[in-house]
C-alpha positions as CSV (number, residue, x, y, z in Angstrom):
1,X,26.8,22.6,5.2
2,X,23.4,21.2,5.9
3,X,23.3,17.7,8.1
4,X,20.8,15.1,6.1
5,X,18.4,15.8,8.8
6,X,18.3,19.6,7.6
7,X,18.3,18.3,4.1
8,X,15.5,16.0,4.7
9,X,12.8,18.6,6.3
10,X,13.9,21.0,3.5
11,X,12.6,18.5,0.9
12,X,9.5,17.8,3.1
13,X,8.5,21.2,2.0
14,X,8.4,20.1,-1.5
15,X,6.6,17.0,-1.2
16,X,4.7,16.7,1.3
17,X,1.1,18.6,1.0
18,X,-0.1,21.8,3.6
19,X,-2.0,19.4,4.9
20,X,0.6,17.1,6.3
21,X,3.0,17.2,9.3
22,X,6.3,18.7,8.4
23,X,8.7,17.0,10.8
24,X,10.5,20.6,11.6
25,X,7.4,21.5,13.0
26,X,6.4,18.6,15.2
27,X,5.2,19.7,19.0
28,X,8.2,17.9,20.3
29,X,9.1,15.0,23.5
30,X,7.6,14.8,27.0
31,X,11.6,15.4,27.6
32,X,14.0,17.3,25.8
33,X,16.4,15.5,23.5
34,X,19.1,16.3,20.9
35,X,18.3,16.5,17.3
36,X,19.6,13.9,15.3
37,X,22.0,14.9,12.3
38,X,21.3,12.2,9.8
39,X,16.9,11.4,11.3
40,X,14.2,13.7,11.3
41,X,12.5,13.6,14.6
42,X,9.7,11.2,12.9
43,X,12.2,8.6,11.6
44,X,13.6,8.5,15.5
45,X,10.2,7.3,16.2
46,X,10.5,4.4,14.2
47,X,13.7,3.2,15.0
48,X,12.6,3.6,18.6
49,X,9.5,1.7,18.1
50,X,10.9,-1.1,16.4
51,X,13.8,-1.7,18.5
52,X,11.7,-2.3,21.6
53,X,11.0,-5.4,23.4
54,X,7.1,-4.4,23.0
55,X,7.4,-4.3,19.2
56,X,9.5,-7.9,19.1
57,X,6.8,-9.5,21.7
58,X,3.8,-8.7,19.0
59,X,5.1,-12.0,17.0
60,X,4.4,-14.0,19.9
61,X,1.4,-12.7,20.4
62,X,-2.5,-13.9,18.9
63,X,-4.0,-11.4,16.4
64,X,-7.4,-13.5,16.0
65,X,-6.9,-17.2,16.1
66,X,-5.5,-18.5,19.4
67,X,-2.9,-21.6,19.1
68,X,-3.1,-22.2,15.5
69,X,-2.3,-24.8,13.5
70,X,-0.1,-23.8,10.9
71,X,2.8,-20.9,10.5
72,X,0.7,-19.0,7.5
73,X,-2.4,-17.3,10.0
74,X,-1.7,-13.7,10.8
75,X,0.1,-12.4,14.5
76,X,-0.4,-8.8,16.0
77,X,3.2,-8.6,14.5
78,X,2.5,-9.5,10.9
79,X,-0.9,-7.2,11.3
80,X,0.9,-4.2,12.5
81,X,3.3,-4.7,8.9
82,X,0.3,-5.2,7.0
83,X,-1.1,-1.5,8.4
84,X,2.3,0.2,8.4
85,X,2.8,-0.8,4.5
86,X,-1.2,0.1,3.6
87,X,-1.2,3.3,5.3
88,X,2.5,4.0,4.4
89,X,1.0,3.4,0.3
90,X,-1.8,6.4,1.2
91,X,0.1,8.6,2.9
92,X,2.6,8.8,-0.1
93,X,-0.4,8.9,-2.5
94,X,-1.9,12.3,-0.7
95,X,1.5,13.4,-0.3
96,X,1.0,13.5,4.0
97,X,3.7,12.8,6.3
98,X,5.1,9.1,5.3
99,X,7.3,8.9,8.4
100,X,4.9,10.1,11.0
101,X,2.4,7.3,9.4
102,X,4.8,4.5,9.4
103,X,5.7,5.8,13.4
104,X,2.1,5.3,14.5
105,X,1.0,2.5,12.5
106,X,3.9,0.7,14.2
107,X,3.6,1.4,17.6
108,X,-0.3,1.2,17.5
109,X,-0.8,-2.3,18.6
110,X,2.4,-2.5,21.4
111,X,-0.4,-2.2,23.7
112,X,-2.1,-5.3,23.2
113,X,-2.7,-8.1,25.3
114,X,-2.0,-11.9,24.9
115,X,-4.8,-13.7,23.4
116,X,-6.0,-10.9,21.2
117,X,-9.2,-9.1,22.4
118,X,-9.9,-11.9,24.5
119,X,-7.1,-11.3,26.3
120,X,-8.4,-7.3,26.3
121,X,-11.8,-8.3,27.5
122,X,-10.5,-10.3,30.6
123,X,-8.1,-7.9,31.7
124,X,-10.9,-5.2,30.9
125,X,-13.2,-7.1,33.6
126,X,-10.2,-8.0,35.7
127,X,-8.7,-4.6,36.3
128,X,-10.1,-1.9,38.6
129,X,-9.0,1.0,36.2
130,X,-10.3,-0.6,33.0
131,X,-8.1,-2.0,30.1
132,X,-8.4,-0.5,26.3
133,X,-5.4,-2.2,24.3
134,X,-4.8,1.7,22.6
135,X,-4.7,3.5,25.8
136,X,-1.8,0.6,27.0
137,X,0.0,1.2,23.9
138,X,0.7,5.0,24.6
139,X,1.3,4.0,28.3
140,X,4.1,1.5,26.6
141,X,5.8,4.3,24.9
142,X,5.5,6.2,28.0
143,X,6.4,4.7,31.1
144,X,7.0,1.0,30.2
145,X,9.5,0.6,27.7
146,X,13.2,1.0,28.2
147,X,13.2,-0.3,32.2
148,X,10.4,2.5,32.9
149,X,12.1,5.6,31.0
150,X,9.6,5.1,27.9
151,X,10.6,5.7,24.5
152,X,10.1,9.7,24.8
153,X,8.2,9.9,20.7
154,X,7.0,12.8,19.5
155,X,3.7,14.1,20.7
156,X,2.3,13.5,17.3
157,X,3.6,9.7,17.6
158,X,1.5,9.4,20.6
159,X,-1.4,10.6,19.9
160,X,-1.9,8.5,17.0
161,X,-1.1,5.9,18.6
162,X,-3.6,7.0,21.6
163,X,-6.4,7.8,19.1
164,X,-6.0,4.7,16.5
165,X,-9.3,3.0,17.7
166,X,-11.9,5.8,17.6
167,X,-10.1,9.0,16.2
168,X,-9.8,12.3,17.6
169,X,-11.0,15.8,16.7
170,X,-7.6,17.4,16.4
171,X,-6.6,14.2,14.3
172,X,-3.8,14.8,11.9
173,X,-4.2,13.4,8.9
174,X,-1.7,10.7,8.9
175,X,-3.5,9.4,12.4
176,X,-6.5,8.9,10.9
177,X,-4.8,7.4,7.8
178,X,-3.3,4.4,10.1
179,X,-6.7,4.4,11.9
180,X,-8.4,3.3,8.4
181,X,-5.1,1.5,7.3
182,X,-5.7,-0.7,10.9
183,X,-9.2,-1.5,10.0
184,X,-8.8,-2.4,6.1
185,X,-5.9,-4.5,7.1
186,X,-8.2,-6.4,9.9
187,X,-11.2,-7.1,8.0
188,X,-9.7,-8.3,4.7
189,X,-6.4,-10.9,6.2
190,X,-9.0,-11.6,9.4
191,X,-11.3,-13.0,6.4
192,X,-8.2,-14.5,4.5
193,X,-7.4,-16.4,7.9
194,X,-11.1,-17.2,8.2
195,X,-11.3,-19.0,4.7
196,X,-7.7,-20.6,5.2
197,X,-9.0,-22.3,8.4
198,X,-12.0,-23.5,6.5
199,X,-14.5,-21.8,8.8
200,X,-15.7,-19.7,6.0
201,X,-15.9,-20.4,1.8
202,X,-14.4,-18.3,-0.2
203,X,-18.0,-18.7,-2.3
204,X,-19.4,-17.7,1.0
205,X,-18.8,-14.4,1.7
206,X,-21.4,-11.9,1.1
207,X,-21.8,-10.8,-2.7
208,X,-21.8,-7.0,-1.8
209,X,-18.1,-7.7,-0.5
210,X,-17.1,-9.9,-3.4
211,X,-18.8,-7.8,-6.4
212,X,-17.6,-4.3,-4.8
213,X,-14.3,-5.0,-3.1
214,X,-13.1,-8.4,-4.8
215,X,-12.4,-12.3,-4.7
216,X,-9.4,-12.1,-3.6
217,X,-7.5,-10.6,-0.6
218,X,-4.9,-8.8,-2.5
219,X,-7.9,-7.5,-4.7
220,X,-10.0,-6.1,-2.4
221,X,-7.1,-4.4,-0.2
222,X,-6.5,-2.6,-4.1
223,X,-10.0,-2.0,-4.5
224,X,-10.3,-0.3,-1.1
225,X,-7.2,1.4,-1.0
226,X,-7.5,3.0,-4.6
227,X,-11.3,4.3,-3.7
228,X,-10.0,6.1,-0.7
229,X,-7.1,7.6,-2.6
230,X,-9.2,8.5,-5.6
231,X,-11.7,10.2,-3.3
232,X,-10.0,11.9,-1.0
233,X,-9.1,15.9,-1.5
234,X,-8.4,19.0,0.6
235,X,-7.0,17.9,4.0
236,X,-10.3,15.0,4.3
237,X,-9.8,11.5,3.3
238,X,-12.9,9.4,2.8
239,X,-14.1,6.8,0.4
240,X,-16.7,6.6,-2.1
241,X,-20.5,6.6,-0.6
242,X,-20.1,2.9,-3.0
243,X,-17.2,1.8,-1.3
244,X,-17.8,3.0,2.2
245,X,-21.1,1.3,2.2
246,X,-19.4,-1.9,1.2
247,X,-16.5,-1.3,4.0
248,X,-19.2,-0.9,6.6
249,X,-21.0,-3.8,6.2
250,X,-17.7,-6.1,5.2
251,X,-16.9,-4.9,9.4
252,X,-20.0,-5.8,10.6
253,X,-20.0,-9.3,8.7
254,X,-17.0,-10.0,10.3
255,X,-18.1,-9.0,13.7
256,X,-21.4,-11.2,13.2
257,X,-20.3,-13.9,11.6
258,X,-16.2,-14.0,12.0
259,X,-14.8,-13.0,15.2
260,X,-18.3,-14.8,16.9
261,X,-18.2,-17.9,15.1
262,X,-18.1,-21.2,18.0
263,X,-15.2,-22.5,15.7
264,X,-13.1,-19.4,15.5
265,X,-13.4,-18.8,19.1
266,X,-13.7,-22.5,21.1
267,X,-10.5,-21.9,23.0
268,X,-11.4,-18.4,24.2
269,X,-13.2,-19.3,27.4
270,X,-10.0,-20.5,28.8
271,X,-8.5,-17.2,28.2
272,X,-10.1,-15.8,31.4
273,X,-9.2,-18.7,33.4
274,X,-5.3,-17.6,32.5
275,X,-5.1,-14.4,32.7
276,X,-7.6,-13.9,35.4
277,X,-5.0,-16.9,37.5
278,X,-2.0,-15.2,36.4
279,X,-3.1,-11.6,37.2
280,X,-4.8,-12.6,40.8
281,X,-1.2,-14.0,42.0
282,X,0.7,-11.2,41.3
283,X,-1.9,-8.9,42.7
284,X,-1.1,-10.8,46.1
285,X,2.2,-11.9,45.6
286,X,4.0,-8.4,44.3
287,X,7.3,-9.2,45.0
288,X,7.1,-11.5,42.5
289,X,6.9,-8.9,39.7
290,X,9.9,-7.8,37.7
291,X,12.0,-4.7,39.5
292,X,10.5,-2.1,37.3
293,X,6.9,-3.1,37.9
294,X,7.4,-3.3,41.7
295,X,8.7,0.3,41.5
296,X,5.2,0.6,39.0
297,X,3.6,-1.0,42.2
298,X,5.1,1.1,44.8
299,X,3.9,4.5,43.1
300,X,0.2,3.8,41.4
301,X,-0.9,0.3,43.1
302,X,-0.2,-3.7,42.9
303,X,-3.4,-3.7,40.0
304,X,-1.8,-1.2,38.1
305,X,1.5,-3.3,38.3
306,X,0.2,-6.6,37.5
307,X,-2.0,-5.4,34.7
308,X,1.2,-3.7,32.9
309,X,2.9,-7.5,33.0
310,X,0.4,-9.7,32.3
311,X,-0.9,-7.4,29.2
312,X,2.8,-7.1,28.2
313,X,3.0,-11.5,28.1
314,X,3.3,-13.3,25.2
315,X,0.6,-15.9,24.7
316,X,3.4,-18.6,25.2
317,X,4.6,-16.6,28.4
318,X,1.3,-16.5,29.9
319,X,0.8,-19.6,29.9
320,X,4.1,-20.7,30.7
321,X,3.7,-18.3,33.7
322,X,0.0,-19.9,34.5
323,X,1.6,-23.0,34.3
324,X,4.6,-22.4,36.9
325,X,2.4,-20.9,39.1
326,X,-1.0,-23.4,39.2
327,X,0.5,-26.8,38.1
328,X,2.7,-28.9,40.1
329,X,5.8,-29.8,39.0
330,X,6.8,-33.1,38.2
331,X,9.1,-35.0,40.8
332,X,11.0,-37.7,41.1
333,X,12.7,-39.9,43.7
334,X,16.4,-40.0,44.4
């Protein structure tokens, strides 16, 4: 009799479209490993990811807002749920590869730095090699997790995870479906944050966003959502000229007005202070490092090393960490 794996990719070939990833075809692991009876290779992935200490860290760690006050304002943890459920709603709706989707919109983010992108743009300037938060991910799922083994995903799983930022040629279609899951779920709960902080009115935001997407957050993730669905066909998914337009200049409002705003981003400039302090002292005090990052440090460099741990810290780490290191300790006397 057939395991429920077998079962499972069977009915793949019913539902899911010639134009998604059946998981019986999948290109495989960097290393060889067993089948699973009961999970297709793709719902491994999943499990893997979300399992991880990288995927647990993301609710400690800043998604736009740094220290804020209240327990309602998005984390990278909350954001990467948000994607996985939007792009999860598409990929069922264009009949792709649900599992593959939910795999990459997942692990897409397990790369990202403390602080959010400030926390990206410091280690970016402090590291010799360069730091993009989607090449870390994959190098999480790689080398990094599990005490240095990695999580050994599919190759699919990786490169959508690799290619969520900008997209790749060879794309399959359930990478770029998480790569326009990532930014509708960015733009509309970054501008629901924005107008819970009060730094923006909800009468405020531009009437091309309101009159074409919606008022409301829910509305305008719907709006979006059911425009892509309604207008993509044969193996391309796009949006409406009318909605795209719309999309387009909601992410550059939010670039010019959100993400820049003094208010929004007062705290940043001490960003670079910490992790700039807390990635200097492990550069010259390697022995310092966790066991699997000296090993890291023996074979590709002390930079390489410290840049894997401090853009693996929590916010509350790093500071905790910045605070061990460059504040004295209190004292008193016996």
């Amino acid at each position: 009799m057939s395991c429920p794996r077998e079962k499972r990719q069977i009915a793949e070939r019913g539902f899911i479209s010639e134009y998604g990833v059946l998981s019986e075809s999948s290109r495989g692991r960097l290393e060889y490993d067993p089948e699973c009876d009961v999970r297709t290779c793709f719902q491994r992935d999943i499990d893997r990811i979300t399992h991880s200490k990288s995927f647990r860290r993301l609710k400690h760690k800043t998604q736009v807002y740094l220290q804020p006050e209240g327990d309602h304002y998005r984390t990278r943890l909350t954001h990467t749920l948000e994607v996985s459920r939007i792009a999860r709603t598409i990929a069922r709706a264009l009949e792709i590869n649900e599992d593959l989707t939910e795999a990459i919109a997942l692990g897409h983010d397990l790369g990202h730095t403390p602080f959010g992108h400030a926390g990206e743009r410091a280690l970016n300037r402090l590291y010799s090699g360069g730091f993009k938060h989607y090449e870390q991910s994959l190098r999480v799922v790689d080398v990094l997790e599990r005490d240095g083994r990695g999580l050994n995903l599919c190759y699919e799983t990786r490169m959508g995870i690799l290619n969520h930022t900008h997209g790749a040629p060879d794309d399959t279609l359930e990478a770029t479906c998480v790569r326009l899951a990532d930014r509708i779920a960015y733009i509309n709960h970054d501008l629901d944050d924005t107008i819970r902080a009060g730094i923006l009115k909800a009468d405020e935001v531009p009437e091309i966003i309101r009159s074409r997407c919606g008022e409301r957050n829910s509305e305008r993730i719907n709006s979006i959502i059911s425009d892509l669905i309604e207008n993509s066909s044969d193996g391309v998914i796009k949006m409406s000229d009318y909605m795209q337009e719309a999309v387009d200049f909601f992410h550059s409002f939010m670039y010019s007005d959100v993400y820049t705003n003094p208010l929004a981003k007062s705290e940043e400039s001490k960003v670079d202070g910490i992790i700039g302090g807390v990635f200097d002292y492990y550069v010259k005090h390697p022995e310092k490092l966790p066991k699997e990052l000296m090993l890291i440090a023996e074979r590709e460099g002390v930079e390489r090393a410290a840049c894997d741990f401090v853009s693996g810290m929590t916010d509350g780490y790093a500071m905790e960490k910045y605070g061990e290191i460059f504040i004295p300790a209190a004292w008193t006397v016996k």
